[in-house]
C-alpha positions as CSV (number, residue, x, y, z in Angstrom):
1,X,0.0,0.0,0.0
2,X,1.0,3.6,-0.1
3,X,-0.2,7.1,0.8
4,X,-0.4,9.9,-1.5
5,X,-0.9,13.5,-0.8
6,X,-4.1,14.1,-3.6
7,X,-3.5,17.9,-3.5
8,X,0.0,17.6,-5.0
9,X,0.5,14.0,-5.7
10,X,3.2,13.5,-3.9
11,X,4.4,10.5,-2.4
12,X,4.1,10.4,1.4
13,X,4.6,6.2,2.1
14,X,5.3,4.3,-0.8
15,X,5.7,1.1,1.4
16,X,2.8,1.5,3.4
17,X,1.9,-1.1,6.5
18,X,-1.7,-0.8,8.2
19,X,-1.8,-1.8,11.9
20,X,-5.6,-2.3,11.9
21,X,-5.6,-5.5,15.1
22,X,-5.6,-4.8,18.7
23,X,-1.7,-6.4,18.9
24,X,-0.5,-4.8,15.6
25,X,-1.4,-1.0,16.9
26,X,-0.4,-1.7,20.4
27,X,3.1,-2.6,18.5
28,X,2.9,0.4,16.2
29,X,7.1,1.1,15.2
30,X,8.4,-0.6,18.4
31,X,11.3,-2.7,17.4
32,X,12.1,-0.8,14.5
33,X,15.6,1.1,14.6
34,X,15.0,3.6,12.3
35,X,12.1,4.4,9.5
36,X,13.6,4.6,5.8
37,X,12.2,7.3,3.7
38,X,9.1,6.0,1.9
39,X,8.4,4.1,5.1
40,X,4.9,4.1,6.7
41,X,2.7,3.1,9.0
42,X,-0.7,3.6,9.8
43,X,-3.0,3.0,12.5
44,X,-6.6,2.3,12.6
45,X,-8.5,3.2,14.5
46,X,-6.2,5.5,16.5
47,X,-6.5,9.1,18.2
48,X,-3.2,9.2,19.2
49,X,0.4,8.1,19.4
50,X,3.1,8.1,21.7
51,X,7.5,7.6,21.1
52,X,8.0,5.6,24.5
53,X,11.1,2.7,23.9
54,X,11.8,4.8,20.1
55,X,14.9,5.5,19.4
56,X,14.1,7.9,16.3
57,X,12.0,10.8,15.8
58,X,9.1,10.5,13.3
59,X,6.5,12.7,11.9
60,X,2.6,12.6,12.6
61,X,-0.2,12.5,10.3
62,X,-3.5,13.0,11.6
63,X,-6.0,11.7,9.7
64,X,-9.8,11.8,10.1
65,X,-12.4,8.8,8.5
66,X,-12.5,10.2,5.6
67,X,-8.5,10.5,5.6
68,X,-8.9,14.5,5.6
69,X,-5.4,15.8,7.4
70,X,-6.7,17.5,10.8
71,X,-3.3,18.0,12.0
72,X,0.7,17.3,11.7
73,X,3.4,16.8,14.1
74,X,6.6,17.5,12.8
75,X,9.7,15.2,14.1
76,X,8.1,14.1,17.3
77,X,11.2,12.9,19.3
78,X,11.6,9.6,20.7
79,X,9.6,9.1,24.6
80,X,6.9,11.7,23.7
81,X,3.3,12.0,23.3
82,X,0.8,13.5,21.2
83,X,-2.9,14.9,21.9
84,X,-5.9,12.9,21.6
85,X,-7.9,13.8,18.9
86,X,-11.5,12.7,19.3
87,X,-12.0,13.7,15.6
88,X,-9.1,11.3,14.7
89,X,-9.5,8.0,12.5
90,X,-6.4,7.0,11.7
91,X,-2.9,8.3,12.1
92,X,-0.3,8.0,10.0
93,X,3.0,8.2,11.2
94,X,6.0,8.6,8.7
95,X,10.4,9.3,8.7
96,X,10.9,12.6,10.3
97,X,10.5,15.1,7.0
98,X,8.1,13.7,4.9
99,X,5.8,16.3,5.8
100,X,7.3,19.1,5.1
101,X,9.3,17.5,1.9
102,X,5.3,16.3,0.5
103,X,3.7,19.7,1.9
104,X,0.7,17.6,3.7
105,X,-1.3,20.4,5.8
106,X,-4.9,20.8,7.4
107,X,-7.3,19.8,5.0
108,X,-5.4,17.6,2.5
109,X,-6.6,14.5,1.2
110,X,-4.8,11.7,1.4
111,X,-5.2,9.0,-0.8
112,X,-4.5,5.5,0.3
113,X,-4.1,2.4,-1.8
């Protein structure tokens, strides 16, 4: 899978993993030492995310059912949390960078598939 920014059309994950299961979100990135460019995951449902045991910082995608952006976090550092958002759906969380290098703000559509 991947996840396209359908404003601009560029490429936010072009390997694209969906934690959907109780086990697979709890999990999330844990494990992983670092998240290649390209590199995604998302999570749903989720309406938020925290860094706790990461060794890398990553950036933050929220996304809401319709996978409308509500929000960003940019290079959320390891053993950190984000707000809940009640709004939320699904949260995609991407290598520190991709969302300022694909310009994904408020109200962008993301296309995933």
């Amino acid at each position: 899978m991947r996840a396209v920014n359908g404003r601009n059309g560029r490429i936010i994950a072009s390997e694209l993993r969906v934690a959907h299961t109780p086990w697979a979100r709890a999990r999330g990135l844990l494990g992983k030492k670092a998240l290649r460019q390209g590199e995604g995951l998302l999570i749903r449902p989720c309406l938020g995310v925290h860094t706790f045991f990461m060794k890398f910082p990553i950036d933050v995608v929220f996304l809401d059912r319709s996978n409308r952006v509500l929000a960003t976090v940019e290079s959320l550092k390891p053993q950190r949390v984000t707000r809940l958002m009640p709004a939320c759906g699904s949260v995609l969380e991407v290598a520190a960078g991709t969302v300022a290098y694909s310009g994904t703000s408020r109200g962008d559509e993301i296309e995933i598939g």
